[in-house]
C-alpha positions in Angstrom: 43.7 -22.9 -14.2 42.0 -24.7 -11.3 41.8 -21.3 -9.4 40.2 -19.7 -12.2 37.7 -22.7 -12.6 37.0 -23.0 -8.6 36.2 -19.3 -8.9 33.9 -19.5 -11.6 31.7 -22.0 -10.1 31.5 -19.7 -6.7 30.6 -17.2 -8.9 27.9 -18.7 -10.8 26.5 -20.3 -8.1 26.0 -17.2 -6.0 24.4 -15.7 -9.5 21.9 -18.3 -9.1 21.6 -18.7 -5.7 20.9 -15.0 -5.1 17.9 -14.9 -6.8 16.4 -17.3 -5.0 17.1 -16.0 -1.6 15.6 -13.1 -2.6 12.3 -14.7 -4.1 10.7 -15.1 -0.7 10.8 -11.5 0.4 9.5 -10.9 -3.9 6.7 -12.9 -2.7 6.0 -11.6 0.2 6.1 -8.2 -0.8 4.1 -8.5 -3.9 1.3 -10.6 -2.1 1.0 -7.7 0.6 1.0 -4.9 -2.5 -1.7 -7.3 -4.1 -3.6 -7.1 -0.5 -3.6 -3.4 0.2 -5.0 -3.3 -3.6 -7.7 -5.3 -2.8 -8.4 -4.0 0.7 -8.3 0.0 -0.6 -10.6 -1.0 -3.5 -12.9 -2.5 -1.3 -12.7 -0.6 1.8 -12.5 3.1 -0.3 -15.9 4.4 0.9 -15.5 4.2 4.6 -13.4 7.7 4.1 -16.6 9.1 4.1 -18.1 8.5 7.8 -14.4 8.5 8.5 -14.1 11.7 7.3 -17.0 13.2 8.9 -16.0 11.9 12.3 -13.0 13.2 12.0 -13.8 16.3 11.2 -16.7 16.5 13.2 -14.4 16.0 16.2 -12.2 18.5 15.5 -14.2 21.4 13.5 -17.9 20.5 14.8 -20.7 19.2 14.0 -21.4 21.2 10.8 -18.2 21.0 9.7 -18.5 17.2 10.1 -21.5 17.3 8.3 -20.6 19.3 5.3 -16.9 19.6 5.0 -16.2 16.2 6.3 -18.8 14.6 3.6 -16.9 15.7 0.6 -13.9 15.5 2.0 -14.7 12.0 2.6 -16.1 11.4 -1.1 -12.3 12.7 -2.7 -10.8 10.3 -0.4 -13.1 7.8 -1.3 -11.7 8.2 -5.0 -7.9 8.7 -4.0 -8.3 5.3 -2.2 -10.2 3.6 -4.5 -7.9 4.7 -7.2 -4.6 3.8 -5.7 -6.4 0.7 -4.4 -6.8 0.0 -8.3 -3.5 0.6 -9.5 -2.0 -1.2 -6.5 -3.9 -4.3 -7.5 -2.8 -4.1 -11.7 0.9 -3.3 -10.2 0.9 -5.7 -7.7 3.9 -7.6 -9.5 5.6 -4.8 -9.1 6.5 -5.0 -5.3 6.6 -1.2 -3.9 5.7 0.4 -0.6 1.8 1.5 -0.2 1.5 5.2 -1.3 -2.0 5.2 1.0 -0.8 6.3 4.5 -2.3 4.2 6.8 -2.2 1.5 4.2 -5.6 -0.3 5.7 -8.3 2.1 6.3 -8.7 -0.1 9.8 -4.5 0.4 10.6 -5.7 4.1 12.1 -8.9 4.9 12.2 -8.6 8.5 14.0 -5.8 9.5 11.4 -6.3 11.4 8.4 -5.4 9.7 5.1 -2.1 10.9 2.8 -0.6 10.1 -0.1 3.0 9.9 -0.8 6.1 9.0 0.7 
């Protein structure tokens, strides 16, 4: 009986313990979620001089100024828009779905979605 009693209390004290060990990294990751939000929402229209240097560098000037300006302005929206839902979801810890997360992170890198 004291064997089934010692192993209840191990048990339920890793049940309880668990969850706290695990709230820092919940934290953590739902405060850096919470960030990226804020930073895409805010940061969303620098895909459009982004854009046009990018594209500008590697298609020419024209290119840069025509292809790279409304390429720039659907960015603009995707990064705004997961910028928005990454910010009402924040308590919902996943990874970024903005690739570089931070517009800043890679400046010379084209911006995806997804995995």
């Amino acid at each position: 009986m004291k064997k089934v009693i010692k192993s209840l209390l191990v048990v339920s004290a890793l049940t309880f313990i668990a969850p706290v060990a695990h709230a820092g990294n919940y934290a953590t990751d739902a405060a850096d979620k919470l960030a990226h939000g804020v930073a895409n929402i805010a940061t969303g229209w620098v895909e459009v001089p982004k854009n046009i240097m990018i594209i500008g560098q590697k298609d020419g000037v024209v290119a840069g100024a025509t292809v790279g300006v409304f390429t720039g302005l659907v960015q603009t929206v995707g990064r705004t828009a997961f910028g928005i839902m990454d910010t009402a979801t924040f308590l919902i810890p996943t990874a970024s779905s903005v690739k570089p997360g931070y517009i800043w992170d890679d400046i010379n890198k084209e911006t995806s979605y997804g995995k």
